[in-house]
N, C-alpha and C positions, 0 to 999 in steps of 0.2 A: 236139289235142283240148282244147278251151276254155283254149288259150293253154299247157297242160301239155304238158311233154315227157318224162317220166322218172315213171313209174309202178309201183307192188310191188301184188302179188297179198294183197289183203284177203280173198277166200274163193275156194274151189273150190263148182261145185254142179250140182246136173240130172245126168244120167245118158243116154248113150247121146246122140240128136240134141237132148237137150236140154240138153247138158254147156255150160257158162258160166265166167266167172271175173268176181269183183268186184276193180277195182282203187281206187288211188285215187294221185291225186299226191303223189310224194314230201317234198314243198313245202306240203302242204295234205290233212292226213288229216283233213277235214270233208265231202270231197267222194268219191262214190262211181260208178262207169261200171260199167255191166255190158257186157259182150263175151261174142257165144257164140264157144265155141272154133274154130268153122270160122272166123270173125272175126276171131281171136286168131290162126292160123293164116296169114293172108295177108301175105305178107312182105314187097307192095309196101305195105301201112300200118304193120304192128309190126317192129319189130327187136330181138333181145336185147344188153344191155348199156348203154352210155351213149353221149352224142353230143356229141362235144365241139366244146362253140360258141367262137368268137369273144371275146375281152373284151369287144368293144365291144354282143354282142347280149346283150337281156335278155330275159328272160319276161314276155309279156302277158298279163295275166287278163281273159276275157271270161269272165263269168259270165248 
C-alpha cells in the first residue's frame, strides 16, 4: 500500500459495521490509511507481524 509494508494501529473507531482502524507506516507517521475491519480482516492482503525482505530489496514510496 503506497510502497509501505509494516503498519501500527494509530486509532480504533465506528462501531458495529462501521468498526475501522486508522494506521499508518512505520517509516512515516505523516501518513494515515483507514481500513474497515472486514478489510483489515482479510488475510489474503493483511498479515500480523513483519516480513522479512531480502537485503537487496528496499521500500518504494509512491505518494
Amino acid at each position: 500500500m503506497k510502497g509501505y509494508r509494516h503498519f501500527e494501529v494509530n486509532q480504533y473507531c465506528g462501531r458495529n459495521e462501521e468498526r475501522c482502524v486508522k494506521l499508518f507506516p512505520v517509516n512515516n507517521k505523516d501518513i494515515r490509511v483507514r481500513i474497515s475491519w472486514t478489510g483489515l480482516r482479510t488475510l489474503s492482503v493483511w498479515t500480523s507481524g513483519w516480513l522479512q525482505l531480502p537485503n537487496d530489496e528496499s521500500c518504494t514510496i509512491e505518494i
